[in-house]
C-alpha atoms as one frame of an Amber mdcrd trajectory, in Angstrom:
protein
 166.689 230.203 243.653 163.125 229.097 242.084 164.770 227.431 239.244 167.907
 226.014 240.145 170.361 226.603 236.875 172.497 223.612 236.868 169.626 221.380
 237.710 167.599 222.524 234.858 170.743 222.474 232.204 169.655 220.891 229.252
 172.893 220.710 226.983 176.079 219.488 227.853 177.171 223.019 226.475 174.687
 225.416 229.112 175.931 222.580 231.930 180.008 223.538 231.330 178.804 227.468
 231.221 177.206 227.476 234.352 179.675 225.178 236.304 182.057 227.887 235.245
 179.731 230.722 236.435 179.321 229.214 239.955 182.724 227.693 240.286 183.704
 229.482 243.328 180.434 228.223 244.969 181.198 224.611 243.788 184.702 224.465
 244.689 183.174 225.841 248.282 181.330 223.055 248.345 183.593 220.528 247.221
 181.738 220.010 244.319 183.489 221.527 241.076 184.469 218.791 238.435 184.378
 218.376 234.824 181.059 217.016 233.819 181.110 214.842 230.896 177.443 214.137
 230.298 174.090 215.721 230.977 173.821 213.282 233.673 176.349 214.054 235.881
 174.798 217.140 236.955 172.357 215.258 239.298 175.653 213.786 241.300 176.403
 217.685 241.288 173.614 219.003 242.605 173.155 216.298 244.778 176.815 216.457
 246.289 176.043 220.829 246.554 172.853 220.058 248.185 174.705 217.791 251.031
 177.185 219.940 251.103 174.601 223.556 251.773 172.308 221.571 254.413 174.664
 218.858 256.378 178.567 219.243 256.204 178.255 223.440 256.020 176.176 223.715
 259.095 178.240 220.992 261.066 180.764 222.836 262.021 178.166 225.889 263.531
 176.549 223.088 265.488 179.803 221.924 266.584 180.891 225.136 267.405 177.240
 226.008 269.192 177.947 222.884 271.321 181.563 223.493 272.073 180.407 227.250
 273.584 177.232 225.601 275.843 180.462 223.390 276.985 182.192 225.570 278.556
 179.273 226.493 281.211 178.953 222.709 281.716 175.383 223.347 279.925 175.317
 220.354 277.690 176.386 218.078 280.396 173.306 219.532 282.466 170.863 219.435
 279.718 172.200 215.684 279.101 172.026 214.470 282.828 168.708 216.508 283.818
 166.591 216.911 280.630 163.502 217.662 282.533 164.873 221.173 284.030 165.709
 222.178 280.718 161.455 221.470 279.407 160.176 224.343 279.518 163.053 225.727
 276.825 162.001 222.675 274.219 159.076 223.148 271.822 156.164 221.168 272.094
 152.940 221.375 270.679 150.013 222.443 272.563 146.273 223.164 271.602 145.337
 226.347 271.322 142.534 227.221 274.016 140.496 229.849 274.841 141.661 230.896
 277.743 145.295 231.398 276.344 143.470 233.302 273.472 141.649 235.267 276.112
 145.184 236.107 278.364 146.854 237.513 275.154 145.194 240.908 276.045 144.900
 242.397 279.497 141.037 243.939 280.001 141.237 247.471 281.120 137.769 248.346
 282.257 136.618 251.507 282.835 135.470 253.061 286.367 133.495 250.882 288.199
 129.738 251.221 288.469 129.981 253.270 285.240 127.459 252.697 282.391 130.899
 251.997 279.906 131.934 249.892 282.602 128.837 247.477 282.604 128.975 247.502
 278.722 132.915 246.516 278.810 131.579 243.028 280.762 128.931 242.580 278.692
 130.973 242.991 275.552 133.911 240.627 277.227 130.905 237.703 278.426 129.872
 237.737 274.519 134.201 237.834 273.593 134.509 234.602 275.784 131.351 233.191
 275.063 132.559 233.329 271.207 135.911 232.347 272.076 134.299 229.156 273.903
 132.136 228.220 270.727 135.173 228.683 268.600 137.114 225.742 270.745 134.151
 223.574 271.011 133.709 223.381 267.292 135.917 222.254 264.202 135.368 224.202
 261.358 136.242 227.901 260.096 137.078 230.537 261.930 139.389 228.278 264.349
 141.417 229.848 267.593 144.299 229.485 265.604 142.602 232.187 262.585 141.349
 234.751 265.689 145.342 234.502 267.122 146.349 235.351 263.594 143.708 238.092
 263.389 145.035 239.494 266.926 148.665 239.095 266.632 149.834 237.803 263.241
 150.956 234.696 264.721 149.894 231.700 263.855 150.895 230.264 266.969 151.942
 231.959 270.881 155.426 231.509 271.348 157.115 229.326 274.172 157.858 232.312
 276.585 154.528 234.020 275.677 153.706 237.354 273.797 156.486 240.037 275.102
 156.178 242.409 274.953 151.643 242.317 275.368 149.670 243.543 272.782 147.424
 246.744 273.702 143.680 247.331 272.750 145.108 250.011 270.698 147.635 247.613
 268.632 144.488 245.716 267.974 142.125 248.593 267.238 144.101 250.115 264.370
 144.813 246.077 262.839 140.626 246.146 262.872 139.920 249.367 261.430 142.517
 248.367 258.765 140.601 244.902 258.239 136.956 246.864 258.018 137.887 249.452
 255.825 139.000 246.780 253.880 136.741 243.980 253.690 133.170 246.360 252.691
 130.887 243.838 254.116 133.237 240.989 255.109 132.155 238.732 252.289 128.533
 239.386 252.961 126.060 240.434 249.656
């Protein structure tokens, strides 16, 4: 919800109306009890709010960690955290090489005039790519993976399945027909 009804009551009279319209949600929660003043719709909220995001997902956890039990996974992951890494998120910088390995280069026939273009065309791609990771300002790596892929960052087990020159293609006609000019006067 944008504006959060109860929250936002501002007569005791509105506060009892809606407390009745979400009383199934609030007795859910745990929550439903005569309000006497304006002010006891914070303790309310607040109580619905612990409720939604702690105590209601508890038990799903709980549950989650009760199924990995039974393959002795948590007791693994516990005792030998580092051959569980490569499933945990970290952080990395985007480079230009990962950039680079999101698509797979498929030249033409060797020796072929379209062929020695394709390099040429793929030396200025890296070259750019390069520039883009040396410096700090805009575009960044990050804005040319979002251009590419429409993610902002490459998951943990990579880009499956990978993205073809054709995927790409239509996203850049799209973007040129458009952006007339791409900002330019």
């Amino acid at each position: 919800m944008k504006n959060p009804p109860i929250k936002n009551a501002t007569s005791l009279s509105k506060l009892q109306e809606l407390r009745e319209k979400y009383s199934s949600m609030l007795q859910t929660a745990g929550c439903y009890r005569f309000m006497k003043t304006l002010e006891d719709k914070k303790k309310v909220v607040d109580d619905y709010i612990q409720w939604y995001f702690i105590y209601q997902n508890h038990v799903s956890i709980q549950r989650f960690k009760e199924g990995l039990a039974t393959l002795d996974f948590v007791n693994a992951l516990e005792q030998h955290p580092s051959l569980f890494s490569f499933m945990y998120y970290t952080e990395t910088k985007l480079t230009a090489d990962a950039v680079e390995n999101i698509f797979h280069v498929q030249f033409s026939q060797p020796g072929s005039t379209n062929r020695q273009e394709e390099a040429r065309v793929l030396s200025y791609w890296r070259d750019y790519l390069l520039y883009l990771e040396e410096k700090e300002a805009s575009p960044s790596l990050e804005d040319v993976l979002m251009f590419e892929t429409g993610l902002k960052e490459v998951p943990p087990a990579a880009i499956q399945p990978q993205p073809h020159y054709e995927d790409f293609q239509e996203a850049m006609d799209y973007g040129m027909q458009n952006s007339p000019g791409f900002g330019l006067p």
